[in-house]
N, C-alpha and C positions, 0 to 999 in steps of 0.2 A: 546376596549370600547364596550360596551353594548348601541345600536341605540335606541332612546325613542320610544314610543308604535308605532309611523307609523313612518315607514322610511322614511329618504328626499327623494322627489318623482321629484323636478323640476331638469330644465334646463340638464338634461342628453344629453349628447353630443358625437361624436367622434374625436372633435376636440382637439388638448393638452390642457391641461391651461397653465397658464402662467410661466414659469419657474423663478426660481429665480431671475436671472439675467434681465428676461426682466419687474420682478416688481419690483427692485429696478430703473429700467428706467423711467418705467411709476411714481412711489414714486418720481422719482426725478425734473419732469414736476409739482409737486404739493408745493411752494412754503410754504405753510402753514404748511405744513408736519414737518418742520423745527424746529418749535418752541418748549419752553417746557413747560410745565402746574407743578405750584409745586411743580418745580425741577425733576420732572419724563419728556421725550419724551413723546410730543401728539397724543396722541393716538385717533383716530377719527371711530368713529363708529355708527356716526347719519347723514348719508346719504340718509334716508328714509325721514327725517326733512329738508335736503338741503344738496346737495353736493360741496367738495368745487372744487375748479376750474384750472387749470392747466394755467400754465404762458401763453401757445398762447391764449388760454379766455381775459384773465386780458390785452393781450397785443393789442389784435385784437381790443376791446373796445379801448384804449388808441391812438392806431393808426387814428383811426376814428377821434376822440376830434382833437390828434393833425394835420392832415393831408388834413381830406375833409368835416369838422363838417359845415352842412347847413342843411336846410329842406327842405324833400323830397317833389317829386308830385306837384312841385311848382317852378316859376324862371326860368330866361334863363341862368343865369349864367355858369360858366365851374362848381364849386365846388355843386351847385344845382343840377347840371345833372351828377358826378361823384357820391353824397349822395343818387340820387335815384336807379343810377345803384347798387351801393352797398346792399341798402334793399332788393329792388329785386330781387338783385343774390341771398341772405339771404332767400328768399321765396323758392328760386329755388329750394335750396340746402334740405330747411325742405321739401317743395314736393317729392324730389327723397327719402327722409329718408322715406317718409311715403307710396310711392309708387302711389301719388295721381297729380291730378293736380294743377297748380300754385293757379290756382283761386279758390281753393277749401281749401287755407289755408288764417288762418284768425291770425294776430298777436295781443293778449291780455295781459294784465299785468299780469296775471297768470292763470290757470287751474280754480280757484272759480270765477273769472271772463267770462272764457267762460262758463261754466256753467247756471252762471245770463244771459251770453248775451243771448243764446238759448231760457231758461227759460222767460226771459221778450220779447223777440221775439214773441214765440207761445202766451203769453199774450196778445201782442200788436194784432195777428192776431186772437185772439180771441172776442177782441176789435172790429173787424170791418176794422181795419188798414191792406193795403196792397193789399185791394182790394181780386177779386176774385182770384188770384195766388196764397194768402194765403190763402184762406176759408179752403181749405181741412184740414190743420193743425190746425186751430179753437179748445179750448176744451169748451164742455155745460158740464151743471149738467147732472150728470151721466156718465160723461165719466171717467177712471180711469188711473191715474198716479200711476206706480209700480216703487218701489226701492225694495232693501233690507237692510234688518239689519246691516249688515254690513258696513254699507257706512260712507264714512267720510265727516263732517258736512256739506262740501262744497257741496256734492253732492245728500244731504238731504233739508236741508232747503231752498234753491230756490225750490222746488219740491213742499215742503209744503206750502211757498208763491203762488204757482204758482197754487195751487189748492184753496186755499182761494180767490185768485185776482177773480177768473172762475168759480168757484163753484163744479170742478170736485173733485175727492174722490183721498185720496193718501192711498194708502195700500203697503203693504211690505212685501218679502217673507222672512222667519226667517230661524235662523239659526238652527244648531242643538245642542247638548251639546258639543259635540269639537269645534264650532263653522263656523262650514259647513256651507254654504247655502244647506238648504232640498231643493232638487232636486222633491223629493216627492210632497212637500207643493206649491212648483212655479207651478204646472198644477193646482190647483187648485186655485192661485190667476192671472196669470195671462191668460185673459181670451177675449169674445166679447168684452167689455168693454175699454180692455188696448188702451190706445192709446199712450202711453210712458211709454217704460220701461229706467230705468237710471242705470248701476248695473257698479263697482269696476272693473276693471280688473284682478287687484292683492289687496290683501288685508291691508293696511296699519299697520295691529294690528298682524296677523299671517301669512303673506308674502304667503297665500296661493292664489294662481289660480282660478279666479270666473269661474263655468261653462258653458263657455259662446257659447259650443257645443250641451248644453241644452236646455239655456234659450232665444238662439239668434234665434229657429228656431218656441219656441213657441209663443216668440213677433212675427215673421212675419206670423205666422198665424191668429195671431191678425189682422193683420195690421198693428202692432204698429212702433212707430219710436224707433231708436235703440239708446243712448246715454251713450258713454261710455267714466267712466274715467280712464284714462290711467297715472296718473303720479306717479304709483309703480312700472309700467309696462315699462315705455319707456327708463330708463334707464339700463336694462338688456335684453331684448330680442327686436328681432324685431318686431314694430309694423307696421300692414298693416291693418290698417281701410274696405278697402275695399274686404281682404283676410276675415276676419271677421264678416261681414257683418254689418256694425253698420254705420247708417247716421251720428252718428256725435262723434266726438271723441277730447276731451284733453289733454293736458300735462302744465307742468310746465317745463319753462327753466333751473331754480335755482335747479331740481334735475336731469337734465341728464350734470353737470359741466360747465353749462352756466349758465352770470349772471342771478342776482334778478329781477323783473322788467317787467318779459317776459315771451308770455305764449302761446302756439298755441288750435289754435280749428281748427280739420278737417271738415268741414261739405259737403254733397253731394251737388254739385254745385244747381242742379235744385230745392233743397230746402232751400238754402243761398238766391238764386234770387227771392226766391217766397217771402217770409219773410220778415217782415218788419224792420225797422234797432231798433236795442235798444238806443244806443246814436248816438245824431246826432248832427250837428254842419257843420264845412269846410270839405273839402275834400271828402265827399263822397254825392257831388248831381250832376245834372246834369244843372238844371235850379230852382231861388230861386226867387219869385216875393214877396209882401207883404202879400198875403194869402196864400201863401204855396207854396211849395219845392216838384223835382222829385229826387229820388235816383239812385245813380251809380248802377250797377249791383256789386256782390260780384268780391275781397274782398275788395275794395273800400265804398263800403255799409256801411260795419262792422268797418271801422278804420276812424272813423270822426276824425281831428285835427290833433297836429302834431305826428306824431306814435314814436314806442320806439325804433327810429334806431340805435339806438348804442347798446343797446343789443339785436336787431334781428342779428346787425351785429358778436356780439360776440356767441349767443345761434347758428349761423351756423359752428362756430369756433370750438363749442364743439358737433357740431354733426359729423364735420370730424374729431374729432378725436376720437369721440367712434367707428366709422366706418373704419379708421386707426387699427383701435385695435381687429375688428371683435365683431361684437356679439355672432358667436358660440365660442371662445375665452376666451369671457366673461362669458358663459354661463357655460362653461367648469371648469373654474376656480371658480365661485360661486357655482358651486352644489357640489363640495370638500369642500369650506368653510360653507357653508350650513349645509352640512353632519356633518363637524367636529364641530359646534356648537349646532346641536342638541344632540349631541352625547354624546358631555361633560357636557351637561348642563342638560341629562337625569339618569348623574349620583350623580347629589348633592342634598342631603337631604335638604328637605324642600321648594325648587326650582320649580314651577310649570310653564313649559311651556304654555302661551296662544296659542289652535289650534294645541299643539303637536299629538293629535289623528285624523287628517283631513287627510287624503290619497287622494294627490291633488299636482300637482307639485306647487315648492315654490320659493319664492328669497331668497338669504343670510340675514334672518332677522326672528328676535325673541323676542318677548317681554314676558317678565316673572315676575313671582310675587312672593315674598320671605317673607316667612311665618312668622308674629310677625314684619315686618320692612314694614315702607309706600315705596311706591317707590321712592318718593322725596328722603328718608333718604340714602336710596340703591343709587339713583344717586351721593348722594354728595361724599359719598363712593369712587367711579369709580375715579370722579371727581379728588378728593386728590392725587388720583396717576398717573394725566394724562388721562383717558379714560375720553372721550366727548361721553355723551349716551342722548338718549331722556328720560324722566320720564312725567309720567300725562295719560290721558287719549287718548290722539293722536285725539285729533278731531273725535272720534268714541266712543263718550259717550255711546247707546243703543247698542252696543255689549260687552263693557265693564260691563254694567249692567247685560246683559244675561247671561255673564260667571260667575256673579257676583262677580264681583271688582271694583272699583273704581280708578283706575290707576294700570298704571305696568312702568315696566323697560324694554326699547325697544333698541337691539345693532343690527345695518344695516351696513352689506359692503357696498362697493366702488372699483371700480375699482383699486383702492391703498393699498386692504387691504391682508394682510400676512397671511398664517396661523401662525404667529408667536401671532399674535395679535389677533387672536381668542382661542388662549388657554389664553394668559394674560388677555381675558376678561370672561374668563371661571372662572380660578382660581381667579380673584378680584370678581366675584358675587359669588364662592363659601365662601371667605370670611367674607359677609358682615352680615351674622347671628352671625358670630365669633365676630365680631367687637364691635356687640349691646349685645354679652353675651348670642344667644341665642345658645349655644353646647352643649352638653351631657345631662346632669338631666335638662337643662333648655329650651332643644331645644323641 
């Protein structure tokens, strides 16, 4: 096969991939795997949208319900002090994954919610609230909040909230026509001025690597605070916040095979504590009179009410088994499937990779657009024979715009997936021109 104009550049490893045998193992932890879609075997390949989940997930949640379900942080009781031990080990467990400390992880309903929390945070301390602790993170007019183009909704629009609430400016570093982040253009927007930069880790549209060897050392000469979203990223390589240097970092549970529901944010302890809370309510004060209330320190702060322990209990379930499995492993075995899908997919007329020209390591994931066919029509395609794929815009409307299109067709491994099942998804989008009549004199 003939590799499309840049070669797959991520996750190189020397570690094996998975062999056969040990992925029909892991295949067979995946309960869902099971089923069939229209009379074909389902084939799952929108892992980037939500991963699904392996029976100890599914099981560790069900254990909890039946065995020591109470509410945490609260009660003398035996089964009250068994359910807070649990969460807590559940913190423990995402601390060691992240390389950070206990109190430095924060459990949210998902990755767009830590986000908002941060976001309405620095609001609040811009506010006035939190006193001088907060002041330093304060934004005034004139101060600048940096994204990029790139970004998925989530990690745009609190930014631009957050600049309207404050009067600070949101600018953006752009991408390139492959749709790179200019590396070029970032020295020139992010500047005196930045006081947050918020940038992708990996890219949810072209699975490419943000360069965050770049742009992480021109925010600190800013001064700037570092917020990064991490939920393309945590399920394939290891993430270490503080190897990277970024004060505040997320993920979503629902894509590293832990449930829906659950979401972590790492934040640098002494800027959790300075911070004033976003939601507030029980559990996270110290003392409440009728004029006002003092705040726990973090993560106490951050988790007013009853928290989501039944799936912190499960999202810890499925971090030891990503970690069972190895991420150089994983990594080993996505840069083969990676390969093998760009490869095949740089050979079908009419087929245009999004980000196929970005020379930038990647995940097993690729969204594409098939000439004369909406993506929608391309997904239902897949759909008929069993392949589950993402279609739409993926929550990154303004880079879809830059590349100009308006949707694609996005297929994402999983730790479950075959190279058997990235040629059946090669050969179904070679297809699906075939399908609409668009071949030879009509293609």
């Amino acid at each position: 096969m003939t590799l499309s104009p840049a070669p797959y550049a991520g996750g190189v490893t020397e570690a094996a991939p998975f062999s056969s045998a040990e992925l029909e193992h892991i295949r067979a932890q995946f309960p869902i795997l099971r089923r069939d879609l229209h009379g074909h075997p389902l084939l799952y390949l929108d892992s980037a949208a939500t991963a699904q989940k392996p029976s100890r997930v599914i099981e560790a949640e069900a254990t909890f319900y039946r065995e020591a379900n109470a509410a945490v942080h609260r009660g003398a009781h035996t089964l009250a002090g068994e359910a807070t031990e649990l969460y807590e080990d559940a913190r423990g467990t995402v601390a060691r994954f992240l390389a950070v400390n206990d109190d430095e992880v924060i459990f949210t309903s998902n990755a767009t919610e830590g986000l908002n929390l941060i976001a309405y945070a620095i609001g609040n301390a811009s506010l006035g609230r939190g006193g001088a602790a907060a002041a330093p993170y304060a934004l005034r007019e004139g101060d600048e909040i940096v994204v990029t183009e790139l970004e998925h909704h989530a990690n745009l629009i609190p930014w631009q909230e957050l600049a309207a609430r404050t009067g600070a400016t949101l600018r953006f570093i752009p991408v390139d026509d492959s749709g790179a982040i200019d590396v070029d253009a970032a020295t020139g927007v992010i500047g005196a001025r930045t006081r947050i930069l918020a940038v992708s880790h990996v890219s949810n549209v072209t699975g490419a690597h943000s360069p965050l060897e770049t742009l992480v050392p021109l925010a600190r000469a800013a001064g700037a605070l570092v917020v990064l979203d991490a939920c393309q990223s945590a399920p394939h390589l290891p993430l270490r916040p503080r190897e990277l240097d970024v004060d505040v970092a997320v993920f979503s549970g629902h894509k590293l095979y832990g449930p829906t529901g659950i979401g972590v944010l790492y934040g640098r302890a002494e800027l959790l504590n300075a911070l004033p809370p976003f939601l507030t309510g029980g559990s996270m004060i110290t003392t409440v009179t009728m004029e006002g209330a003092e705040y726990l320190p973090a993560p106490q702060r951050f988790e007013p009410g009853t928290p989501r322990i039944a799936q912190a209990i499960g999202l810890a379930e499925a971090i030891r088994f990503v970690d069972e499995l190895g991420f150089d492993r994983i990594a080993a075995t996505e840069h083969q499937l990676g390969a093998r899908l760009l490869a095949g997919l740089a050979e079908l007329p009419g087929i245009r990779v999004l980000g196929a020209g970005i020379d930038a390591p990647r995940v097993a994931l690729a969204s594409v657009v098939v000439d004369g066919v909406h993506a929608h029509d391309a997904g239902q395609v897949l759909d008929n024979v069993g392949i589950a794929a993402r279609v739409g815009h993926h929550c990154a409307q303004p880079l879809h715009r830059r590349l100009g299109v308006t949707a694609s067709l996005r297929v994402s491994a999983g730790v479950h997936t075959t190279a058997d099942e990235i040629d059946q998804a090669v050969a179904a989008i070679a297809g699906v021109r075939h399908f609409f009549g668009l071949t030879g004199e009509n293609a």
